[in-house]
KOLBALUM-191656 format. One record per residue (C-alpha): residue in three letters; chain; x, y, z. Coordinates in steps of 0.25 Angstrom, whole numbers, padded with zeros to 4 digits. Each point is the difference from the previous one (the first is absolute). Layout:
+------+-------+-------+-------+-------+
! resn ! chain !  east ! north !    up !
+------+-------+-------+-------+-------+
!  ALA !     A !     X !     Y !     Z !
...
+------+-------+-------+-------+-------+
This chain:
+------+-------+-------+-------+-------+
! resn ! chain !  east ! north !    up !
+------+-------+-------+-------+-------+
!  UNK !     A !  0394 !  0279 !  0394 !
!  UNK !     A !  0011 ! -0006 !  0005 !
!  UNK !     A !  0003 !  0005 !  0015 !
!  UNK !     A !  0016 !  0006 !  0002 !
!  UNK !     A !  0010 ! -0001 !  0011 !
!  UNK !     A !  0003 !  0012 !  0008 !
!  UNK !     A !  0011 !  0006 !  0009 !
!  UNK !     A ! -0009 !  0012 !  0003 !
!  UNK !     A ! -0009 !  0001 !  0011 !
!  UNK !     A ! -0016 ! -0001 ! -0003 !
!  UNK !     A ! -0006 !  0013 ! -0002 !
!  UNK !     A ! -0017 !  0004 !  0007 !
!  UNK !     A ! -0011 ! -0012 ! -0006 !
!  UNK !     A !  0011 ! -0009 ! -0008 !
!  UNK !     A ! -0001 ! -0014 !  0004 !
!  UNK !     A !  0012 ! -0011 !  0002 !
!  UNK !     A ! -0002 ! -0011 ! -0012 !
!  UNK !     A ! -0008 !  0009 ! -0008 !
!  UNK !     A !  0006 !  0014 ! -0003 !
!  UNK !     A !  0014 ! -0006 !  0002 !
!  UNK !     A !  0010 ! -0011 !  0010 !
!  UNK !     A !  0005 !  0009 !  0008 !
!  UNK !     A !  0015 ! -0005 !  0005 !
!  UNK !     A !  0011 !  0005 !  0005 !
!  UNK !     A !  0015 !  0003 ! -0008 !
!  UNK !     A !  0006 ! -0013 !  0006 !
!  UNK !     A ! -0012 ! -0008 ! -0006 !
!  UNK !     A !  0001 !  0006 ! -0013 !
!  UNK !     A !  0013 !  0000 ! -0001 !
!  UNK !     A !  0001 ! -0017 !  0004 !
!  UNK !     A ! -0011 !  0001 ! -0012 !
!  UNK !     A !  0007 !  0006 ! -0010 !
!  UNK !     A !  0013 ! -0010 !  0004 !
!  UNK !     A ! -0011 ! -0012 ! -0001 !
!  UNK !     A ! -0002 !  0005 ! -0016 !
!  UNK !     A ! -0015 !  0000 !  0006 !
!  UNK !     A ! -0004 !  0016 ! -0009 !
!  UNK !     A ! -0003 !  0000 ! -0014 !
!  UNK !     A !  0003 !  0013 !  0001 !
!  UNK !     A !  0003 !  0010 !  0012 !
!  UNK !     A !  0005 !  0014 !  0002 !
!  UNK !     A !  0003 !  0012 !  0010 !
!  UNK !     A ! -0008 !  0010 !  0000 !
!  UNK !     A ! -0002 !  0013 !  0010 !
!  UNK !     A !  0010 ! -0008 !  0010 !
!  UNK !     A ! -0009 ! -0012 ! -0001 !
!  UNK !     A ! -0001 ! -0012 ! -0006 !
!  UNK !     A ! -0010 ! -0006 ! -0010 !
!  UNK !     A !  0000 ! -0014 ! -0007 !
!  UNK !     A ! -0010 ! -0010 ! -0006 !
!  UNK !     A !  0004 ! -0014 !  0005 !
!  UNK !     A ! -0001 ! -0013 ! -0010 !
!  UNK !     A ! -0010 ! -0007 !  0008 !
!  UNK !     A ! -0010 !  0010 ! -0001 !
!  UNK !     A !  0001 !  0002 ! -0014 !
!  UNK !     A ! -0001 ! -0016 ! -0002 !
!  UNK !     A ! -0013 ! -0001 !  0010 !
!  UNK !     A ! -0005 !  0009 ! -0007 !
!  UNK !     A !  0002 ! -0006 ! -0014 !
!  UNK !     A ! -0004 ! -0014 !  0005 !
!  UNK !     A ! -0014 !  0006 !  0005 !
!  UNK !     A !  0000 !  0004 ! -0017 !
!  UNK !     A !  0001 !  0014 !  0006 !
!  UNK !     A !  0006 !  0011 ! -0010 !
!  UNK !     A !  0009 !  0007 !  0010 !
!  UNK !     A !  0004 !  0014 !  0000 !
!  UNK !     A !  0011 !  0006 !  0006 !
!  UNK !     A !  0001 !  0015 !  0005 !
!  UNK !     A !  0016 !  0001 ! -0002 !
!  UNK !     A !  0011 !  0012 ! -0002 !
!  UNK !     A !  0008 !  0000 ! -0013 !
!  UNK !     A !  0011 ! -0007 !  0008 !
!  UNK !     A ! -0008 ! -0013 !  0001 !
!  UNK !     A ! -0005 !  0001 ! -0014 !
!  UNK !     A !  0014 !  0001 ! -0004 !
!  UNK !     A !  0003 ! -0010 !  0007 !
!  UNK !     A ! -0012 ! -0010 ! -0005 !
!  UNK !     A !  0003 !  0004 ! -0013 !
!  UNK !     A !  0015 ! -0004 !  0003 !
!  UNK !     A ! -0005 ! -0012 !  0003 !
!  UNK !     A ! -0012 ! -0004 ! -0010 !
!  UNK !     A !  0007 ! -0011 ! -0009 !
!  UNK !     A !  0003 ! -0009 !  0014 !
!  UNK !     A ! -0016 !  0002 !  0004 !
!  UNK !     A ! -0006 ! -0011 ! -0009 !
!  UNK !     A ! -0012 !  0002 ! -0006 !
!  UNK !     A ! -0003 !  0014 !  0007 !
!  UNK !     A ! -0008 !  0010 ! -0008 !
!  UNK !     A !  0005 !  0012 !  0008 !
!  UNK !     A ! -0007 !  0014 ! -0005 !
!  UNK !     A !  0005 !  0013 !  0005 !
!  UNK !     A ! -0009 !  0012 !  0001 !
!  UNK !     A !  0002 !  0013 !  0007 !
!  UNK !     A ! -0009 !  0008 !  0006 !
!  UNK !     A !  0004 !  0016 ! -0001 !
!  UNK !     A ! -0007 !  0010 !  0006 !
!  UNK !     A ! -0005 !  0012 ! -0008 !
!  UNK !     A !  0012 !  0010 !  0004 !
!  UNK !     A !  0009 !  0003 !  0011 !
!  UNK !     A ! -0011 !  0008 !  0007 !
!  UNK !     A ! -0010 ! -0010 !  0000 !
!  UNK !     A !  0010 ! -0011 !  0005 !
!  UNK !     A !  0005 !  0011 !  0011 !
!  UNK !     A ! -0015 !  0004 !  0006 !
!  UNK !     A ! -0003 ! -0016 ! -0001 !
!  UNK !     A !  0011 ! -0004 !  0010 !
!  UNK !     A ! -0001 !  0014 !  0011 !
!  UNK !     A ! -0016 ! -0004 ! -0001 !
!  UNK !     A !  0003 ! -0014 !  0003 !
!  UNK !     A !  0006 !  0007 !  0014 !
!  UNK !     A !  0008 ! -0013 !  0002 !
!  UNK !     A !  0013 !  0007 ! -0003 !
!  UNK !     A !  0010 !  0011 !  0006 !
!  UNK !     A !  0007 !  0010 ! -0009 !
!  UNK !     A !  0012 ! -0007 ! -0003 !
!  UNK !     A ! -0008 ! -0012 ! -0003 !
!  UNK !     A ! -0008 !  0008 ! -0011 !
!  UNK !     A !  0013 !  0004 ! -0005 !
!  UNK !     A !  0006 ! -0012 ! -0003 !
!  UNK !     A ! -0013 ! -0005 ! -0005 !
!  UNK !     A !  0000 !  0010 ! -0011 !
!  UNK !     A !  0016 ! -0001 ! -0003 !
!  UNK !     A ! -0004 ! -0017 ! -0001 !
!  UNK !     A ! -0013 !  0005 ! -0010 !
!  UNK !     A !  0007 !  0008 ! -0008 !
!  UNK !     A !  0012 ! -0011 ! -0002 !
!  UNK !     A ! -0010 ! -0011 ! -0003 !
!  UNK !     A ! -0008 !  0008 ! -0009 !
!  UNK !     A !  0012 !  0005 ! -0009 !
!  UNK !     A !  0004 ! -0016 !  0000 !
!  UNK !     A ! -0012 ! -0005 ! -0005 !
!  UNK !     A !  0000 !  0010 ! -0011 !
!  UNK !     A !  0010 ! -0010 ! -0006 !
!  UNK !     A ! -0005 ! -0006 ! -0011 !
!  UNK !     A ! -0002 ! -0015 !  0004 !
!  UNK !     A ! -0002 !  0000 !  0014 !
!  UNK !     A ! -0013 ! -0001 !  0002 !
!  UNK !     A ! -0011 ! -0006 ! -0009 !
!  UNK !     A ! -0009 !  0010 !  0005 !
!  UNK !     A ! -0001 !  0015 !  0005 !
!  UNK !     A ! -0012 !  0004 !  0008 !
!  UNK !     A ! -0003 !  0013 !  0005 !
!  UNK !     A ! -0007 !  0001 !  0013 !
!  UNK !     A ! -0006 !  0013 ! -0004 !
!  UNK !     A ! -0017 ! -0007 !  0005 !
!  UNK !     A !  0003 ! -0011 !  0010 !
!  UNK !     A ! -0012 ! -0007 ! -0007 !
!  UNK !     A !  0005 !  0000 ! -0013 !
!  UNK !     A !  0013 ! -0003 !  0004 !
!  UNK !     A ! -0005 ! -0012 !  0004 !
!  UNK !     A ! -0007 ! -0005 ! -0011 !
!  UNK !     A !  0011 !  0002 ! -0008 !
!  UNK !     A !  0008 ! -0007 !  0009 !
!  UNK !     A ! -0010 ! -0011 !  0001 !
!  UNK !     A ! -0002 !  0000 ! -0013 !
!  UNK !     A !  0014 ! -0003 ! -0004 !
!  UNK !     A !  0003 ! -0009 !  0011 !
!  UNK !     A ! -0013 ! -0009 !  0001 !
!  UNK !     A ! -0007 !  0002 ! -0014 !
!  UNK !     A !  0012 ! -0004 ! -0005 !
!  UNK !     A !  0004 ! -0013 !  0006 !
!  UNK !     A ! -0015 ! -0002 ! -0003 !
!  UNK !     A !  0004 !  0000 ! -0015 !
!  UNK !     A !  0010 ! -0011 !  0002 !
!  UNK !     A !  0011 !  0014 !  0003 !
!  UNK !     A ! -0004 !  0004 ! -0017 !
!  UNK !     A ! -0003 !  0015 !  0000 !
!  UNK !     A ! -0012 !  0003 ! -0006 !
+------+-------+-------+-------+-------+
C-alpha cells in the first residue's frame, strides 16, 4: 500500500512513514506546485495526496501498489490515465452495507467529534451515489464481513495480476 501525504495531525498508535507523511499546508501546497501528487484532494479541512515517488518505488520493488483515495483523486487519475504509460490502473470501491453500519463504524472508532462524523457521512453518501455510475469502478465490494471483503478485494486485486490481469 502506497503510504499518502497528510495535512492532518497523527491520530493514537499511527506512525510517521507508515499510516501516512504527515506535513504541514505550506509543504503540501510547495508539493502540489512541484507537480510531485498523482492525485491529491481536501478532505474534512485536510489535505490528502499520493506522491509520484512512492508509487514509482513502489513499482520498481515489482510491488502492485494500492491506493486508499477519495473520488476526487480517482477522478483525477483517471483524467490523467492516457499520459501514465503503461499503467494498469483498477478502481475498486469498498461500501459499507448501509448508512447505519458506516455510521456506528466511525463513532466506534471514538477518533472523531460530531461534526466530523457528520461530514464523514455527507462525503460517504456522495462517494457512494458517484460510484453508482456506470464506469467508474471495475469493481464494487460490499464490506458487510470484513474477511470477505478482503478476499474479495484480494481476490481481484492479486489473483488477478497473478493471471497476467485476465479475469478468470
Amino acid at each position: 500500500m502506497a503510504v499518502s501525504h497528510t495535512t492532518r495531525e497523527p491520530r493514537p498508535g499511527e506512525v510517521y512513514g507508515e499510516s501516512y507523511y504527515y506535513i504541514s499546508r505550506d509543504e503540501f501546497a510547495r508539493l502540489i506546485g512541484a507537480d510531485a501528487f498523482i492525485e491529491h484532494a481536501e478532505f474534512n479541512g485536510n489535505l490528502y495526496g499520493t506522491s509520484k515517488q512512492t508509487v514509482l518505488d513502489q513499482a520498481a520493488k515489482g510491488s502492485i501498489v494500492v491506493l486508499d483515495i477519495e473520488m476526487e483523486g480517482v477522478k483525477q487519475l483517471k483524467s490523467t490515465m492516457s499520459t501514465q504509460g503503461n499503467v494498469n490502473y483498477r478502481f475498486i470501491f469498498v461500501r459499507p452495507p448501509n448508512f447505519a453500519t458506516l455510521e456506528s463504524r466511525l463513532r466506534g472508532r471514538g477518533t472523531e467529534d460530531e461534526t466530523s462524523v457528520q461530514r464523514r457521512l455527507t462525503q460517504a453518501r456522495n462517494e457512494i451515489t458517484c460510484s453508482e455510475t456506470p464506469g467508474v469502478h471495475d469493481k464494487i465490494i460490499v464490506n458487510n464481513d470484513l474477511d470477505a471483503a478482503y478476499k474479495e478485494l484480494d481476490d481481484f486485486v492479486f489473483r488477478k495480476a497473478e493471471r497476467g490481469g485476465k479475469d478468470a
